[in-house]
Every structure is written in C-alpha cells, then in structure tokens.
C-alpha positions in Angstrom: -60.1 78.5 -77.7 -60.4 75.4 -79.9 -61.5 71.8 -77.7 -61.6 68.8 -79.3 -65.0 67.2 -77.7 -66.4 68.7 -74.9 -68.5 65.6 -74.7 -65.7 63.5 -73.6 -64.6 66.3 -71.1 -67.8 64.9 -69.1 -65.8 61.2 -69.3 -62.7 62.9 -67.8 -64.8 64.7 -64.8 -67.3 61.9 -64.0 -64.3 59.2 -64.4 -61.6 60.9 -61.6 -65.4 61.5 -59.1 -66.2 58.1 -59.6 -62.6 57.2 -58.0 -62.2 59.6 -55.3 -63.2 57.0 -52.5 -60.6 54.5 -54.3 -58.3 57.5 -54.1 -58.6 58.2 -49.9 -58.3 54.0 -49.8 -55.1 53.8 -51.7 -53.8 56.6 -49.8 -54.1 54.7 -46.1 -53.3 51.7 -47.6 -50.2 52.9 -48.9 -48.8 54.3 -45.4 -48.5 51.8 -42.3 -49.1 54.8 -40.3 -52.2 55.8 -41.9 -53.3 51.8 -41.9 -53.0 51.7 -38.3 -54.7 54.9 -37.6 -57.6 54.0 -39.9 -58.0 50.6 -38.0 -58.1 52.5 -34.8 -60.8 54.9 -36.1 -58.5 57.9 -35.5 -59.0 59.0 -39.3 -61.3 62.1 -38.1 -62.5 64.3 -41.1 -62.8 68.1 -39.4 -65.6 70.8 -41.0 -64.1 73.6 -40.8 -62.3 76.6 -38.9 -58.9 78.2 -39.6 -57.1 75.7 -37.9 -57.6 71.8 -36.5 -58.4 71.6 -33.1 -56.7 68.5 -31.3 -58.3 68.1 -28.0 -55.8 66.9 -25.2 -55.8 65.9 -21.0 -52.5 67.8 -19.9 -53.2 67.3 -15.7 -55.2 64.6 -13.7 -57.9 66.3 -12.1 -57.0 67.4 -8.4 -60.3 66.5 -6.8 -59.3 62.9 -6.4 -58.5 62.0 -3.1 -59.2 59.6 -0.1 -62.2 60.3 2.2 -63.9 59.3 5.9 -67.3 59.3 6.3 -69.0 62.9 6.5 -65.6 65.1 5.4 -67.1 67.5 2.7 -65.7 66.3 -0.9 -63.5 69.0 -3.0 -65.5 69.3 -5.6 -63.9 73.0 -7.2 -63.6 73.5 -11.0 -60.4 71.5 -12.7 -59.2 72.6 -15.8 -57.9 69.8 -17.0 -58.8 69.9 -21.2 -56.8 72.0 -23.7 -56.0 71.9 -27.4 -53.4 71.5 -29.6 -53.9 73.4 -32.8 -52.9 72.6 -36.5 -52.5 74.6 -39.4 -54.6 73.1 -42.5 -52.2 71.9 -45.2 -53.4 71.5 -48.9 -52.1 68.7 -51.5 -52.8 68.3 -55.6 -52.7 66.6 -58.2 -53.9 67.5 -61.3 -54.7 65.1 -63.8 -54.9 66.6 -67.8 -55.8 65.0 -71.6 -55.4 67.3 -74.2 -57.5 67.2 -77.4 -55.0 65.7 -79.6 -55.5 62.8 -77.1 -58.9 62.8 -77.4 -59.0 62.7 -80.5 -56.6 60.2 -81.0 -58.6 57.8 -78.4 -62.3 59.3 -79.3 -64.6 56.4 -78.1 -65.8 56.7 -75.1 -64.5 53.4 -73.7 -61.1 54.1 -74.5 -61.0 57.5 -72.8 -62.2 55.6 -69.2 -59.2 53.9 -69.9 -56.4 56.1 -70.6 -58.2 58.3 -67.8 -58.4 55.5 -65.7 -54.4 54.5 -66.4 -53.6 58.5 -65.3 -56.0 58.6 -62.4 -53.9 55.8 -60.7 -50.7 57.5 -61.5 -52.3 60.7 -60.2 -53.3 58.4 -56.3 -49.5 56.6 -56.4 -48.4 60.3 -56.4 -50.2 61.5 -53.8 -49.7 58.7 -51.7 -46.7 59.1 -51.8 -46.7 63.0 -51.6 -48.8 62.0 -48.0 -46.6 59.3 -47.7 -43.5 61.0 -47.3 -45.4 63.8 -45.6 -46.1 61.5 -42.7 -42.5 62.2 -41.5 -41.7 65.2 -42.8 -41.1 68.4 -40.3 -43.5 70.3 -42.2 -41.3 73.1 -43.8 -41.2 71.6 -47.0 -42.8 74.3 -49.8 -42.7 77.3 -48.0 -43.6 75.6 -45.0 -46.7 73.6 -46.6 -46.0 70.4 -45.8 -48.1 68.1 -43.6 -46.4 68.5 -39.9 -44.9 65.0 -39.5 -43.2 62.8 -37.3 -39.7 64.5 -37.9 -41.3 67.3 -35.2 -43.9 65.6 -33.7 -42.0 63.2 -32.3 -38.2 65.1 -32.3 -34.7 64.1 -31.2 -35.0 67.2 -29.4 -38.3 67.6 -27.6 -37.4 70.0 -25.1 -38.0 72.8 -27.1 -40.1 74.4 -29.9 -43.5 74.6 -30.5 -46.0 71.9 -31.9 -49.3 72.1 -32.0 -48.8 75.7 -30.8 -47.9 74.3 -27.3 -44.3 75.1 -25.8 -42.5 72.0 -25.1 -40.0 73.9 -23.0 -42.6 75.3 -20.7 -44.7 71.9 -20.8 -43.4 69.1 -19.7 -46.1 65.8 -20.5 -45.8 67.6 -24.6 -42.3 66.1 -24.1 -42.2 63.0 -26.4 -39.1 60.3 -25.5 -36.0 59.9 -26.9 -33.0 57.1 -27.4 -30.8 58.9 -29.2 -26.9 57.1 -28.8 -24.1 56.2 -30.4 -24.5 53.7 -33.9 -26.9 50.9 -33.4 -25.5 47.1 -33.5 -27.1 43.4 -33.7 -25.5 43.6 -30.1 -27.3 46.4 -28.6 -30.3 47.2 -30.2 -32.8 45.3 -28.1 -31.5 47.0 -25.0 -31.8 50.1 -26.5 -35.4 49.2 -27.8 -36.2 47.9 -24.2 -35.4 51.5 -22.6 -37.3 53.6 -24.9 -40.3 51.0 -25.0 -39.8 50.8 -21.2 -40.3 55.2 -21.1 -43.5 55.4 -23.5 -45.5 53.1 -21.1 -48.3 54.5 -18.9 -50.6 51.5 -17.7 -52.2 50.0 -20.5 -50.6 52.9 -23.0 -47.8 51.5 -24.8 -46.4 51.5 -28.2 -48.4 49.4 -30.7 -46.1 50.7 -33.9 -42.9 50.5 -34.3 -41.5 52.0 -37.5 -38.0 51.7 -38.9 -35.7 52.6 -41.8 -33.8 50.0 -43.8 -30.3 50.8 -41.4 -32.5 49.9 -37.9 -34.8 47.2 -39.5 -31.9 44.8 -40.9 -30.0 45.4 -37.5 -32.9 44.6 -35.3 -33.6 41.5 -37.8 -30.0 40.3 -37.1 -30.8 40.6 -33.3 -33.6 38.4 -33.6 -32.2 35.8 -36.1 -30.0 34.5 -33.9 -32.8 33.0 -31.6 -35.4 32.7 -34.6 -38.2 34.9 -33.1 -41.2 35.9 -35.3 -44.7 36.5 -34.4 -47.9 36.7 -37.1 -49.6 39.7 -37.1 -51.9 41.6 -39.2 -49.7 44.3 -40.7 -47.5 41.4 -42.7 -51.5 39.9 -43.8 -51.7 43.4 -45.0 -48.8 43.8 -46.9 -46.0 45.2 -45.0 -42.9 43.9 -43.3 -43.5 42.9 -39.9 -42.2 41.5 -36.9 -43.4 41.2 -33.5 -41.4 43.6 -30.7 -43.4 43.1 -27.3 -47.0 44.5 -28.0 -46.0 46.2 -31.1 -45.7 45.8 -34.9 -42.5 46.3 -36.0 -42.6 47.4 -39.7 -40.0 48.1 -42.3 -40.9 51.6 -44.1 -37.5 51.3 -46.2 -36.9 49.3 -49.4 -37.4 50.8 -52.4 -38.7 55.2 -52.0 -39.3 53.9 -48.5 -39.6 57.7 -46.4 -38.8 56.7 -42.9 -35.8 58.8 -42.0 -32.5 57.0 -42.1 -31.0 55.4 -39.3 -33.8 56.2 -37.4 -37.1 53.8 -35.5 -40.5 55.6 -34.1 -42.5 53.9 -31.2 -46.1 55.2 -31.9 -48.7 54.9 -29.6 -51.3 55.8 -32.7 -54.6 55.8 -29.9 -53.1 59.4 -29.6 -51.8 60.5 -33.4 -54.6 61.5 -35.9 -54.9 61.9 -39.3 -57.3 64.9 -39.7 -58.8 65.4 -43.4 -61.5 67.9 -44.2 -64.7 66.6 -44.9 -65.3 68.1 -48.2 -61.6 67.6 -49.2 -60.8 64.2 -48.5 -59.0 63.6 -51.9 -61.7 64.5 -54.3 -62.1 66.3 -57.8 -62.7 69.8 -57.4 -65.3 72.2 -58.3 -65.7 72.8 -61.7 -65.2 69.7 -62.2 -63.8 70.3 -66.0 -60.7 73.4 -66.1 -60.1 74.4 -69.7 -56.6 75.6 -70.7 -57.2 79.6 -71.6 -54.6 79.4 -74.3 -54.3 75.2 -75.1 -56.7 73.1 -76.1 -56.5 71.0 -73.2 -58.8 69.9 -70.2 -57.4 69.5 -66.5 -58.9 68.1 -63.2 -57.4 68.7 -60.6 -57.8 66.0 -57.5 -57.5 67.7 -53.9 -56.7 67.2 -49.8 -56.9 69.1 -47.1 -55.7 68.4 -43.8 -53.1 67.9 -41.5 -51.9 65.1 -39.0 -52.0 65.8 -35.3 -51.0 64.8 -31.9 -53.1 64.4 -28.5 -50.6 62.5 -26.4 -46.7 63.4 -27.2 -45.2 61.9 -24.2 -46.3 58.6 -24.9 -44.4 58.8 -28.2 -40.6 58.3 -28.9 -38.0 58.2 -31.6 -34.6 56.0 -31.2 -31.9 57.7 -33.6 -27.9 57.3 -33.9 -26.4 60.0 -32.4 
C-alpha cells in the first residue's frame, strides 16, 4: 500500500486528540438537556462493567415513626436502595484525508486546517447523532441507540421495562402523563398546570420543560396575550426560553430541532443522567492513525460510549396530543 506522507498522518492524529475535550463541550452545548444536566453535575463518567448501574430510593424506610420516652426503637434492616441498569451504547465518527489530499495541501499548517474544518463537521455530527438520541426510544440501529426520552419518559408508562425494572409491577417507575385531545392557546396552561401539579414532591419539581415547534408557538400564544416573560439562563446560553413556574421552558424545534412533534417533557434533570465512559468520552481511538488496506488513505475515528439514565421516573412527565 502506497501513502502519501506518513509524516503528516501524525498532524491528522495529534490534531483530532488535541480536540477531543472541545468535542465533549460542543456535544452538551448543543443539547439543552445535556446543558442542564452538566450544570447540575449529573454528567457522571462510569469505569466499567457490562452495564451502567443507576442507583435509585424505591420505598421510604419503615423505621420512621413516633416514640414516648423508654418504647424500644425499630431499628430492623430496610431495603430501601436498588438499581436501574443500562446497556452501554457506542457512537462514531470517523474523520479521513486521503493522500491525494495531502498532497494537494502538504504543509503542515494547511493540513491543521483542512483537518481542523472536518474535525468540526465530524463534532456537529455527533451532536447531533447524541442530540437526536436524547429522545430517541433506543431501537434505532439494531437497537443501538442511546435509550431516550421517547421510553424513559412514555405516553404509556404502565408497562414495559426500562432500566430493567417493570413498570407494570412498580408503581413509583411510573413517570406522568397529559396525554389529550389537540392543544390550543386556550387550554394549554391548564393542561401544563395538571401535569406540572403531578411531578411535584416537596421541593422536587420540574426545572425543564422541553417542547417541539407545534406546543412552543401554542404555549407562546397563551402567554402573549398577557406579555409574560421571565430572564433566565438557558436564553444567556443560547436557547429559546421562557419562564413556566420554576422551569425553563425551551424550544428544541426550529430548524433539525429533535423533540418529538406535538409533544412537551417536564424534566426534573436532579434525577436524569448522562452516563459517558471514562475512557470514551468522545475521543480518538487507539491507534490513533488507521490506514486503508487497499486505498491510500488515513482514517481516525472519534468515539463515545455511554448511555443516558433515570433514578427518579415518577417525577418526570410527558404532555402529548392524543
């Protein structure tokens, strides 16, 4: 096999490692999702195992109780701790220059840049590839998908498994659900009140509420009647936002937006997490240069591992059109 200049090959390798941190940064910053879960410190690289372990509280513990003076204090064993477990998903991208390329663009400075100009094609793809992931159901490719929103927080919660738990047998893995006739300027709010109103526990509460372009311009003509808009930090950020009680409201339409349509999520993200490998958190892989057997041609292939998981379901809930 002939290669052009295996010299330059280095360039290519040393120029995608160099960017693999700007790669994982891109990536959350392209998903309001991911934003939010990176601000609340729930992106949690894993190290390893056949599967990600999400640890969850599914019963208070039954020692609690009122007591008088010398009555003896139940103080028996309480499971109260499980798991959820995750398969670990795998995303590529692979980013290649053949030799008539570098020949054609032999100094070294203008191989960082045509490298450079494909590496940031190669992280707009996999955001979006994670992007779109986010809410997928996780049967996409042979069931290689990340496992998104579509089941983790389902129109139909009442049965299945996620997280290798059965909803049907357990109740609190339940998330909520609004799911009704065709939304209107009219009824929206209500309709936003009652499923906001079932995802609250205390303190818990939705802080992210995500919507397609159908349920965003509907909830926008509810509130432009009365002219009520908050400031918050996901608009500073970048993404269209509105303030609904405690929450962000946040358009994840518009142009190859990947929210499902007619559709509107009320996350409580303390409980969702976005679980990469440690060793896999978008980076180039070992060897770092991959020669073509038969072309004369150099690949590098950029790589995640990973999945996105789910430690409290029943504070979670979807509002869909019937």
């Amino acid at each position: 096999m002939s290669f052009a200049n295996p010299a330059i090959s280095d360039v290519v390798a040393t120029t995608i490692q160099s960017r693999t941190g700007i790669v994982a940064d891109n990536v959350t910053k392209n998903n309001a999702i991911l934003m939010r879960l990176r601000e609340q410190g729930n992106v949690r690289p894993f190290s390893g195992g056949n599967v990600i372990m999400q640890e969850l509280s599914f019963q208070q513990n039954g020692n609690a109780g009122w007591y008088s003076g010398y009555q003896a204090l139940p103080i028996g064993a309480q499971d109260v701790i499980s798991a959820a477990q995750f398969d670990i998903k795998q995303a590529a991208v692979a980013v290649t220059m053949s030799g008539l390329e570098m020949l054609q663009n032999s100094s070294k400075e203008s191989i960082i840049d045509l490298m450079e100009a494909r590496v940031k094609v190669a992280e707009s793809t996999m955001a979006n590839l994670v992007s779109a992931g986010i809410y997928s159901d996780g049967t996409a490719d042979g069931g290689k998908q990340i496992t998104g929103l579509l089941v983790a927080v389902a129109k139909v919660p009442t049965s299945g498994t996620y997280g290798g738990i059965d909803r049907a047998a357990y109740t609190f893995w339940q998330n909520q659900t609004a799911i009704a006739a065709s939304a209107t300027a009219a009824n929206i709010q209500e309709r936003m009140n009652g499923l906001y109103a079932k995802c609250v526990r205390g303190s818990d509460h939705p802080d992210l509420i995500m919507m397609d372009n159908g349920y965003w311009a509907i909830f926008m003509q509810s509130l432009q009647t009365i002219q009520r808009f908050t400031e918050s930090k996901m608009a500073r950020l970048g993404f269209p936002s509105v303030q609904y009680m405690n929450a962000d409201v946040v358009l994840d339409g518009g142009i190859g937006g990947f929210a499902p349509t007619n559709a509107a999520y009320f996350l409580n993200t303390k409980y969702i997490h976005f679980r990469p490998h440690r060793d896999r958190n978008f980076v180039a892989l070992d060897p770092s240069k991959r020669y073509s057997v038969n072309q004369d041609a150099v690949v590098q292939l950029l790589a995640w591992a990973g999945n996105l998981t789910m430690s409290g379901s029943q504070f979670q809930g979807v509002m869909a059109n019937a």
